[in-house]
N, C-alpha and C positions, 0 to 999 in steps of 0.2 A: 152602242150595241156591238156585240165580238160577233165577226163575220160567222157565215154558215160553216166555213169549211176549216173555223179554229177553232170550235165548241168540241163539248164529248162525241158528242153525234155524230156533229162533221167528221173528223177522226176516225169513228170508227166503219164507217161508211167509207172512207178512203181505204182502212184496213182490208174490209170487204173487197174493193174494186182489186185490191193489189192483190189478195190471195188470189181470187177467179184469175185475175190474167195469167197467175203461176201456172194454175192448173190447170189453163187450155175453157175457162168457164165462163160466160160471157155473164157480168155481174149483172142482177133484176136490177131496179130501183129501189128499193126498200132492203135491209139488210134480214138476212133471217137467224134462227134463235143461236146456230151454231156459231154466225160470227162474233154474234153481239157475246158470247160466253166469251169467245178466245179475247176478245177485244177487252173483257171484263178481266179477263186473268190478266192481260197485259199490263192495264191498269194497278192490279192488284200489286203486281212485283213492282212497279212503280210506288204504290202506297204505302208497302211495306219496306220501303226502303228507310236504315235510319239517314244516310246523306241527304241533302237537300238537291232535288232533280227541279230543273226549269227548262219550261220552251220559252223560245221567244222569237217572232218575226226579226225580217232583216233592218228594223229600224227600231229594235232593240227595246221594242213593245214586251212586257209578258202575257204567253198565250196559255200557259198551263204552269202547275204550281203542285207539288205532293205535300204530303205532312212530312215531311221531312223538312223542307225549304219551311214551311210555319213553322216547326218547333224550332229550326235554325235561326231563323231573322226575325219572327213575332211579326210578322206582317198574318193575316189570315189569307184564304184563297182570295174572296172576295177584293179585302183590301189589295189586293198585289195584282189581278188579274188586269189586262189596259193600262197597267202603268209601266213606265221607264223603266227601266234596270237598274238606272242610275239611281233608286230608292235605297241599294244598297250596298252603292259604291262610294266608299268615302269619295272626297273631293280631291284630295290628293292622288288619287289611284284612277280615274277618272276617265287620264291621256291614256288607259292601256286598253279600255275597249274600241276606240277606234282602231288601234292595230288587230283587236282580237276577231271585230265581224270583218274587217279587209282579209282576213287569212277564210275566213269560215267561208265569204262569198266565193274566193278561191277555191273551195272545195277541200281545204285543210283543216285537218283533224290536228288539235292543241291538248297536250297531255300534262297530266302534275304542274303543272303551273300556278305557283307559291304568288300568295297576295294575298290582302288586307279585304276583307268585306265590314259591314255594317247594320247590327240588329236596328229595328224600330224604335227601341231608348237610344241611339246614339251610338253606343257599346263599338268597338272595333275587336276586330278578331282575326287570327291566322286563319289561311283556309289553303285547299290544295284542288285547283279545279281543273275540268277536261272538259272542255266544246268538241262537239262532233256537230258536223251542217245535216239538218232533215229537208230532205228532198221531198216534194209530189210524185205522183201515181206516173209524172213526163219526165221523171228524174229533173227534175230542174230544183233549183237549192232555192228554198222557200222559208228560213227561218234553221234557228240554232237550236242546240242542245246542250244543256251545263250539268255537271254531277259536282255537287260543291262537298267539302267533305272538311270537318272541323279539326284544324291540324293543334289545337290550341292543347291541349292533354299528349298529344303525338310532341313538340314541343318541350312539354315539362317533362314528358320520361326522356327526353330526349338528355336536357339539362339534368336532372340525377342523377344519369347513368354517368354522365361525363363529373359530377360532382364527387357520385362514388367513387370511382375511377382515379380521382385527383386524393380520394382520403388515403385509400390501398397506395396507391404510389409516395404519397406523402411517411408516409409508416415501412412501406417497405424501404426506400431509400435512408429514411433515419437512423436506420442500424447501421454501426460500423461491422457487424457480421455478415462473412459470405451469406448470400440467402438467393435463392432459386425456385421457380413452379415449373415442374416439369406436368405431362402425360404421364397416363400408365403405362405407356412405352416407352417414355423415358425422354419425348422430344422435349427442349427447351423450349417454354413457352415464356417465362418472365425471369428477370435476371434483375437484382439492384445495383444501382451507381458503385458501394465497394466492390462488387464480384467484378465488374468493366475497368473499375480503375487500377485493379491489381497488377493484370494482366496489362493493360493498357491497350485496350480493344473495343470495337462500338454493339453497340448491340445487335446490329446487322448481320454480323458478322458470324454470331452464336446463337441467335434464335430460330428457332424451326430444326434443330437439328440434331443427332441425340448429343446428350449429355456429356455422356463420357469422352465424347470425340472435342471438346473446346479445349482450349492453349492452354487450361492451368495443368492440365494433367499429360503434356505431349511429352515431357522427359521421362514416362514411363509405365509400359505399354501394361504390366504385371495389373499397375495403379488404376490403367484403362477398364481391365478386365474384373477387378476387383467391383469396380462403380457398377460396371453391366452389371453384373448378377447381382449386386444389394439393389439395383432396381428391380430387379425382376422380384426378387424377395420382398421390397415393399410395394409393390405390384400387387402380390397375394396377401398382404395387411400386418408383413411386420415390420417391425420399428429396427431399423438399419444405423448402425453403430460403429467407426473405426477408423483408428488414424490413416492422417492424407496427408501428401506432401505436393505442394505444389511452387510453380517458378512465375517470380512476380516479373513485370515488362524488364528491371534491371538484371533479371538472369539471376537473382539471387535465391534460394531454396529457402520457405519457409513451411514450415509443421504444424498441423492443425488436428483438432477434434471433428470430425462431419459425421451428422447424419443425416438419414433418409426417412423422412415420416411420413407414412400414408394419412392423405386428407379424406373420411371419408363423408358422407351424405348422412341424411337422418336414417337410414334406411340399412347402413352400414357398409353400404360401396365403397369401394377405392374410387375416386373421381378423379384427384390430383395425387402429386409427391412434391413435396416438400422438402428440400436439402438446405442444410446450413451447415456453415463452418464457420471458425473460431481461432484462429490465429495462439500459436501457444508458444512460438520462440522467445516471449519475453519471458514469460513463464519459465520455462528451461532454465534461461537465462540468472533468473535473479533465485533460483530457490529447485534446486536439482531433485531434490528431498522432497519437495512440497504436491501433493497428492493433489492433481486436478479435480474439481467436481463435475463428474463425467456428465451425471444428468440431470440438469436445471428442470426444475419445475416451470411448467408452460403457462402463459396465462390464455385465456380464452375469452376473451369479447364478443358476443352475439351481436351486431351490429345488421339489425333491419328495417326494411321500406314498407310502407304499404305498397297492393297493389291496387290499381281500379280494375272492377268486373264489372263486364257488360253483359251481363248472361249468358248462358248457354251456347258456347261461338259454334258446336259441332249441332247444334240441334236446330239454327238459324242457317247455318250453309246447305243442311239436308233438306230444310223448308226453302230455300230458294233455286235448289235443283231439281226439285219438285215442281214447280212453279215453271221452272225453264222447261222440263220433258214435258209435261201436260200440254203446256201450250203451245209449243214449236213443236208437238207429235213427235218428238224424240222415242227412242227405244231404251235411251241410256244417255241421263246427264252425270259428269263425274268432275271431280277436281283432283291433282295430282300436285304433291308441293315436293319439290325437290331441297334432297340433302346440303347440307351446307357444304359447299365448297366443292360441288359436286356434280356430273352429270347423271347419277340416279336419283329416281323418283320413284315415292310411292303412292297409290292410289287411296286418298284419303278420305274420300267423302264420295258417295255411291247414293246417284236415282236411277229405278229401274222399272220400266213400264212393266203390265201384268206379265207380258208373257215374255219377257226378256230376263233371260240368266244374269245374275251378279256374278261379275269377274274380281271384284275389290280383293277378295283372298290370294287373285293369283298377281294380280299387278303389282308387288309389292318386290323394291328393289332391282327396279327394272333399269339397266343403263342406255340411257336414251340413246349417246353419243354415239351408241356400238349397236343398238339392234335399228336404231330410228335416226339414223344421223341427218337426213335431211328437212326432218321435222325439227330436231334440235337445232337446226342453224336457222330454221325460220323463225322460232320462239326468239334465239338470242338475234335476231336482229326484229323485234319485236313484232313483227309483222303475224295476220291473222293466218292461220292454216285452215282452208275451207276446198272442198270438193264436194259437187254433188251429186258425182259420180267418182269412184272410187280409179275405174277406168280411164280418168282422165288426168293420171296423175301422169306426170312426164316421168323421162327414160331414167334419168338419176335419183328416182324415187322408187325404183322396183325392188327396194328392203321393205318400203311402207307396203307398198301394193302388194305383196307379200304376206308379209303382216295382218293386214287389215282384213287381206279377202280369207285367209284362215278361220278367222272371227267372225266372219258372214257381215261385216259393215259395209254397206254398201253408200252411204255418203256420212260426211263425218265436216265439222269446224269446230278449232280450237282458238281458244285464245291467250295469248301471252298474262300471265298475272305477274306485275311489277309490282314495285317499291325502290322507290329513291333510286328510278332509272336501273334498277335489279332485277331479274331475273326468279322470282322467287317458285314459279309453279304455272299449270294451264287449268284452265277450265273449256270442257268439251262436250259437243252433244255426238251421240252417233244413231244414223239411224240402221237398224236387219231388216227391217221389212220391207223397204221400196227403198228405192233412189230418193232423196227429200233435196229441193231445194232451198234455202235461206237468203230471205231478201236483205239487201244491204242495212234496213232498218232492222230488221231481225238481229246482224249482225252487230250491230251498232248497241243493241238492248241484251246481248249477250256482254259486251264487251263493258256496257253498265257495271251488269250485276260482277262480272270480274274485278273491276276495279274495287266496288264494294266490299267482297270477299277478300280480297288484296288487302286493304284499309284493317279489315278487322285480322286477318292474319299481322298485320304488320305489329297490330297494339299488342297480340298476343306472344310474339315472338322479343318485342319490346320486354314484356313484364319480365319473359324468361330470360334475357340477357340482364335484365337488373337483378333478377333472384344469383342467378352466377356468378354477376359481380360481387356480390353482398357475402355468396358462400367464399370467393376468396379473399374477402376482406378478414372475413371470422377465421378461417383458415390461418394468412397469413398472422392475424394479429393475437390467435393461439400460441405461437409459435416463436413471439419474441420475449427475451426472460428478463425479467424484473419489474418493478411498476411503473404501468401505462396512464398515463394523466391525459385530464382535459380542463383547464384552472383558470378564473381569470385571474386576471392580472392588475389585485388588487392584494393589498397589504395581508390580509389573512391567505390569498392564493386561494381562496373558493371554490371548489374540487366541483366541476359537471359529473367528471366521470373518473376514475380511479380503479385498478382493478383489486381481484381478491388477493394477488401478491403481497399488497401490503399486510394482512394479517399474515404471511407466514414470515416476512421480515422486521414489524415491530407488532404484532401482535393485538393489532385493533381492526376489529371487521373494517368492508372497504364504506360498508352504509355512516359509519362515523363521521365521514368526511364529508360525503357528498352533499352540497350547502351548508356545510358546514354543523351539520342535524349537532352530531356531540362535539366533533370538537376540530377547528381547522388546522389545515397541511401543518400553517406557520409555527404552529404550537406545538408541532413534534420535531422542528429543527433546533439545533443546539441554541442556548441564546446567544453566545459569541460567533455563531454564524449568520443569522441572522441579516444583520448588516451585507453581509458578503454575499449570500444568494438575492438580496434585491437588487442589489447595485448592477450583480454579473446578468440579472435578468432584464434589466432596463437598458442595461446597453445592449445587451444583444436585438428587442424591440426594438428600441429609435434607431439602430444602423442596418436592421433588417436582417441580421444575422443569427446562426445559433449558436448557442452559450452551453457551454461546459463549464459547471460546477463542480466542486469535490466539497464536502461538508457531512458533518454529522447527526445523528435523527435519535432521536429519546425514544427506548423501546418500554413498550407496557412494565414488563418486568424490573428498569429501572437500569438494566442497562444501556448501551451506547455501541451504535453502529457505526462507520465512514460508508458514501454511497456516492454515487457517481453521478451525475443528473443531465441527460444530452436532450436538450427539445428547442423551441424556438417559439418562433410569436405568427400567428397565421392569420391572414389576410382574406377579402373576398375579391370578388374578377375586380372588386373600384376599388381594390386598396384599404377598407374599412378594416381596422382590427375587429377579429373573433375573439382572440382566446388562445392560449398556452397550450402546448402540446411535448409531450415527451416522455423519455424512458427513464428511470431510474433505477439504478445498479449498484450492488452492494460489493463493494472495495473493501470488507474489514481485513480480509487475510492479505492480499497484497500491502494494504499498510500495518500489519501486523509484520511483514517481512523488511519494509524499511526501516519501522521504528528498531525491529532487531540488529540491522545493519548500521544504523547511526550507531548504536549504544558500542556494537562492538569497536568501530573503528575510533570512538571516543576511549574505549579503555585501552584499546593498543599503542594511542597519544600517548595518554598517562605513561603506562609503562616505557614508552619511548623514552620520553621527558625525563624519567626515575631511571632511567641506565645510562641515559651520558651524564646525570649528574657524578655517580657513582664510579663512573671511569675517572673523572676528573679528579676525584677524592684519591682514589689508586695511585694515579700520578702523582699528587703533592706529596702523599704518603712515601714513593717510590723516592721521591728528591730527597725527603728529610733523612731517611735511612740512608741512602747513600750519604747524606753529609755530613747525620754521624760517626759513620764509617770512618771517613776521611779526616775528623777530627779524632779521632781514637788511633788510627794509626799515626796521627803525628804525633 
């Protein structure tokens, strides 16, 4: 049998005693129809929870159980209620509930705390849980409280992002081309290995800061000022154009082509700027005459994620603000998620009792730091913000008390909403009508639903940092010229992915290749190359390095390319080969200038060869004459 005073009833009949004692109300025996309602909404926000919420006595009994905790672990109410805890803690994981209720009988409150649970098949699973100790009606700590929350999808966007993350880096450092992501204001946000190694400088050094102020461009301020304004030009969306000189770490002045291209959105925004540069002294160098081609065609790679939806996240936070004013008599519950990187907040989500004013239109871009600084230092030291009197806020608080009593709130708690020990936003009730007090269980079942709202803000800001990463993947991988492969690394080179460059360089769509549908890579390399590009690829695989080939490619029309081919062989976190990766770049004019270069200095031989013979003849000629000479005068 579950004692009288762990059932629904018992509960709420303790609910009952607690309110009355608030109010000065000495509680009947029997609960009457207004408590049993609040007690029922309590419940409800409990039910409607997606985490899984558990009581449990100090001996680690379960005394309550939501659907949440059944759709988590498949145990039902029934089956879970009077039993251990330990039903679904692995065995390995086991040694950490004794530290957990030794902290809780202490009266400490246990946060995000990452560990392994266990459905009713066996199954294990990440989870991120928070114990808070439930006292009685004599304060005495009588049993715990868990909010388990399924970190298992939090996790995998976790591992994408950093996967994403690793393709864009992978592609952006493959280029021997300067290449850079700035802001629309121009701050350096990403830089690749050639742009660091030029200069000879870490990337510390040059990120976050604008652009035109880094060491390639410190020999020359005209150079400084030219960069400023092509940002601010592709700032407003156009495509920025113009030789650049810059001084590599040996102090030596090299000349380049850069430009500035605005990245923008589907939508048509400037979101990023994109700069590249191109190194062109050799160029100079081998062919004074020879007309650079100023504007490579770009390739474009669409490279995206699903995401997961959990439904309606702003229609579910206004339904449990709802839930929170109703039943703690609030006048106004609200949530506030602060800017990135930032002490402003806006007011994002608004409940408002009948006769209470919405303020959501004016609380937007509010800086906490400067008009509420002491409320800001409690949030960042996570701690609750509660008064329940507004009058009793101490002397270093008289900006709030300010504040507050303008707005007619006369008691007010907040509470910190985290993530990964962050800061990300609060959640608050206030009350205008009376002074309201909130009982430490109150507080405790606010500080629930925050963590919940936290949870799902967390997956939602998740999705939007993978969308961001994925738009500079496409971004960056727009932006790099000639064909982009993804092959294995099998005798035909079986094409994943190839982009549309290849038809404008030998003339066969890119769908030709991939799997090989008409016709594979291998079959439009030279046949006397052949040989040469497997060998230079297999060694570069087995020693783990990248391989640069020079070789040439049979074009639709029957003629004959040279191209350049820089990629390598990519691995997973255990080492496992994937598959081929790289650029491929068309070299015909450069070897069009050597072939011209051998042949001449071949015919200046010849002629060399053909004039000291010719001197020689001169001379013998030269003797004979003289020595008829000599013989005629005798």
């Amino acid at each position: 049998m579950i004692p009288k005073d762990k059932t629904k009833e018992g509960i709420m009949e303790k609910i009952g005693i607690l309110l009355r004692r608030i109010s000065g109300i000495k509680a009947p025996v029997s609960l009457d129809n207004k408590i049993r309602e609040n007690a029922n909404l309590l419940s409800a926000i409990v039910e409607s929870s997606d985490d899984a919420i558990i009581g449990k006595d100090l001996n680690s009994i379960i005394t309550s159980w939501n659907k949440g905790a059944q759709y988590l672990y498949g145990y039902t109410e029934k089956e879970a209620i009077n039993q251990s805890v330990l039903i679904i803690i692995p065995e390995e994981r086991r040694v950490e509930l004794e530290t957990i209720m030794r902290k809780i009988k202490n009266g400490e409150r246990i946060e995000h705390f990452e560990t392994l649970r266990q459905k009713k098949d066996g199954t294990k699973f990440p989870v991120s849980l928070t114990f808070s100790p439930i006292k009685d009606s004599y304060g005495k700590i009588c049993g715990a409280s868990s909010i388990a929350h399924d970190i298992t999808e939090h996790k995998r966007m976790e591992l994408k992002l950093r996967e994403s993350e690793a393709k864009i880096r992978v592609l952006f450092d493959q280029t021997f081309r300067f290449m850079g992501l700035l802001t629309v204001e121009g701050i350096l946000i990403e830089i690749n290995k050639t742009a660091l190694e030029i200069s000879g400088v870490d990337a510390a050094s040059v990120l976050n800061k604008p652009f035109w102020q880094g060491p390639w461009w410190a020999h020359s301020l005209e150079l400084q000022e030219k960069l400023r304004q092509g940002v601010g030009k592709a700032a407003r969306g156009e495509f920025i154009y113009l030789d650049a000189s810059y001084v590599d770490k040996e102090g030596i002045l090299h000349y380049s082509d850069f430009s500035i291209k605005p990245a923008k959105d589907e939508t048509g925004k400037v979101v990023f700027l994109i700069t590249e540069g191109r190194d062109i002294i050799e160029r100079k160098r081998a062919e004074e005459a020879l007309e650079y081609q100023a504007n490579l065609q770009k390739l474009s790679s669409m490279l995206s994620s699903s995401f997961v939806e959990s439904g309606d996240l702003d229609t579910k936070i206004n339904y449990a603000l709802k839930l929170l004013g109703e039943f703690f008599n609030a006048d106004r519950a609200y949530v506030f998620q602060l800017r990135h990187n930032s002490s402003k907040i806006d007011n994002s989500h608004e409940w408002c009792a009948p006769k209470a004013q919405s303020q959501i239109s004016q609380l937007q871009n509010v800086n906490l730091e400067e008009q509420l600084p002491w409320l800001w230092k409690t949030l960042q030291a996570k701690e609750t913000f509660y008064f329940a009197s507004i009058n009793n806020l101490p002397v270093e608080a008289n900006l709030e008390k300010t504040y507050f009593k303008k707005r007619g709130i006369l008691s007010i708690v907040v509470v910190p909403i985290m993530t990964d020990d962050r800061l990300i936003g609060f959640l608050g009730l206030t009350s205008t009508s009376f002074e309201r007090a909130w009982s430490e269980n109150a507080i405790t079942m606010i500080k629930l639903i925050g963590e919940t709202i936290g949870h799902s803000l967390d997956r939602k800001r998740a999705d939007e940092a993978l969308r961001e990463s994925e738009n500079k993947y496409r971004n960056l991988v727009f932006n790099i010229p000639g064909i982009t492969y993804r092959c294995a690394n099998n005798a035909d080179l079986t094409m994943y992915f190839i982009s549309d460059e290849v038809q404008r360089l030998l003339g066969y769509p890119a769908s030709d290749f991939i799997n090989n549908a008409v016709r594979s890579y291998m079959s439009v390399i030279h046949s006397e190359d052949r040989e040469l590009v497997n060998r230079a690829m297999q060694e570069g695989v087995s020693e783990g390095k990248p391989y640069v080939i020079e070789y040439r490619l049979y074009r639709q029309d029957g003629g004959i390319i040279w191209v350049q081919d820089r990629g390598r062989g990519i691995v997973d976190s255990g080492g496992a080969f994937l598959w081929l990766e790289g650029v491929t770049l068309d070299i015909t004019e450069s070897k069009k200038i050597g072939e011209e270069s051998i042949k001449r200095a071949k015919e200046l031989e010849i002629f060399y060869k053909a004039s000291i013979g010719r001197e020689e003849r001169i001379i013998e000629l030269k003797t004979e004459v003289a020595r008829l000479k000599k013989e005629l005068g005798k």
